[in-house]
N, C-alpha and C positions, 0 to 999 in steps of 0.2 A: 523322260525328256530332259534334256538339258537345254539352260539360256546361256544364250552365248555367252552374255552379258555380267554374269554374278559368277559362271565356271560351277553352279550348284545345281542337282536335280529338281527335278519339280513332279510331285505326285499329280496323274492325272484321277479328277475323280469323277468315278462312272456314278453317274445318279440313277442310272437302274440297280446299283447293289445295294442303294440303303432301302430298306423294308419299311413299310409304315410299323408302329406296333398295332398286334393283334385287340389286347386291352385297352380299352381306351376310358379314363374314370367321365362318369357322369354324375348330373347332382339329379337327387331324389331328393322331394318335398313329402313328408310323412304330416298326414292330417289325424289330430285326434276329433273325431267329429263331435256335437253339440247341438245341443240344441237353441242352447243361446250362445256359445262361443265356442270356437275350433282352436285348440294347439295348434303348429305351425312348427316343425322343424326342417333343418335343413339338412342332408346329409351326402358323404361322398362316398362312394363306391370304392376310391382308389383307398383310402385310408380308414374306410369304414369308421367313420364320426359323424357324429349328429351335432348340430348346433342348434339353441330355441332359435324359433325366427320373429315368430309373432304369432299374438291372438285375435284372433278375427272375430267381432261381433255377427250372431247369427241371428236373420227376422224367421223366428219359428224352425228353425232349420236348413232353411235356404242362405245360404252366403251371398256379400256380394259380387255377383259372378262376375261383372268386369275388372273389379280387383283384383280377386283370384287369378283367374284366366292372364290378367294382366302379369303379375308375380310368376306364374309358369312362364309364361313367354319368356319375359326380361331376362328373369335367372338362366334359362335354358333347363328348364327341368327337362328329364330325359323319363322320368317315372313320379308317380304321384303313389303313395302307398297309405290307404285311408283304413283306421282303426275298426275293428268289427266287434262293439260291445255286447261278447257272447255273455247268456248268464253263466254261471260255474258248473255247472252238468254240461255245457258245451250245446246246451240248447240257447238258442234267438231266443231275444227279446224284441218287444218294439221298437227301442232305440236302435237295433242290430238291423231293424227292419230298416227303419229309415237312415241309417247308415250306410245302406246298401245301397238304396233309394238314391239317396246323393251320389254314390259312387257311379251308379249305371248315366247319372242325371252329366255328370264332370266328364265320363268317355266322351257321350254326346256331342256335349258344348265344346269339347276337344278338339274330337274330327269334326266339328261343323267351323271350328277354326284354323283348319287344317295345323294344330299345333298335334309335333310327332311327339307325345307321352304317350305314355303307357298307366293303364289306373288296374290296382289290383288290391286286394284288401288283407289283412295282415289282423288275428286274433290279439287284443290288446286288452285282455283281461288284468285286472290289479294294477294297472298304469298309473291309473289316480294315485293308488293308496302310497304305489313306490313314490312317485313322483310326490307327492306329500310328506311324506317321511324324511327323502333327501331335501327337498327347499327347506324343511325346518332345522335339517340337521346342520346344514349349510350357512342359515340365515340366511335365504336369499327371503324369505317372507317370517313378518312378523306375528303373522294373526292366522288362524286356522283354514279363515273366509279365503284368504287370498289368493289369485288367480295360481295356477301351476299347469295351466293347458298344454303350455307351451315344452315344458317338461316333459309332462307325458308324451307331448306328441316323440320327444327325442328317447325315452325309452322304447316306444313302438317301434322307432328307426331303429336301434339297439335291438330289438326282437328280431326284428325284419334282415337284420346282420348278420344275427348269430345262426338263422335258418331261412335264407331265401324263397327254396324250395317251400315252404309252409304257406307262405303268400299266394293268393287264389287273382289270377287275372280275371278283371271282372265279365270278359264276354264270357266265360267258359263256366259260369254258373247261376244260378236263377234263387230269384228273390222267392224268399217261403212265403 
């Protein structure tokens, strides 16, 4: 098409030939669970990083679900991927039990929110220890005591990276 006006063409542009993209990144929240406090990280799918987020104090186990619940929403998490502390033979423990527990408990309160995540659970064996080792090596913690939850929880999103497929959606399997 030409303007009269300038003597220059002018591209016309068809808006059915741009394609949306197929990939689209979302953020996943990776929970190191607890009993008295959860790691918190945050992580992207496009660039596959984790960042800590925060530690959440736990009463017994139980979080507070409307903060929780709140922080999926806000962020738009798209997946929630909660640690499953197997013992080393790869057999459950009770913590692995009520890790589960929680994770069945977070679908729930989900879809009773109609918030669209996704909860699936990810083995996070030696989390701690890693996540221990790098804050001291680091200096991000001065005393042995000192919280690393959040750490952990960002090596589990690392786990959960480096092998997706290893991650168990949690309808598709039942509590021992």
């Amino acid at each position: 098409m030409v303007d009269s006006e300038t003597d220059f063409e002018i591209d016309k542009i068809d808006d059915t030939s741009i394609a949306e993209p197929t990939i689209k990144p979302h953020l996943i929240l990776a929970l190191d669970y607890g009993v008295k406090k959860m790691g918190m990280a945050l992580g992207n799918t496009l660039t596959e990083t984790a960042r800590a987020f925060d530690i959440l104090v736990m009463n017994n186990g139980q979080p507070d679900w409307d903060n929780l619940l709140g922080i999926i929403k806000v962020w738009g998490v798209a997946q929630v991927v909660v640690g499953l502390p197997l013992n080393m033979d790869g057999s459950s423990s009770m913590i692995s039990k009520r890790a589960h527990k929680f994770a069945r408990r977070l679908a729930h309160r989900l879809l009773e929110q109609h918030i669209p995540a996704t909860v699936t659970l990810c083995d996070e064996r030696l989390t701690s220890v890693a996540a221990r080792e790098i804050a001291w090596e680091q200096g991000w913690i001065k005393n042995p005591r000192d919280p690393i939850d959040d750490i952990s929880a960002c090596i589990l999103m690392s786990t959960y990276f480096a092998d997706p497929s290893s991650s168990i959606a949690i309808d598709a399997i039942k509590a021992d």
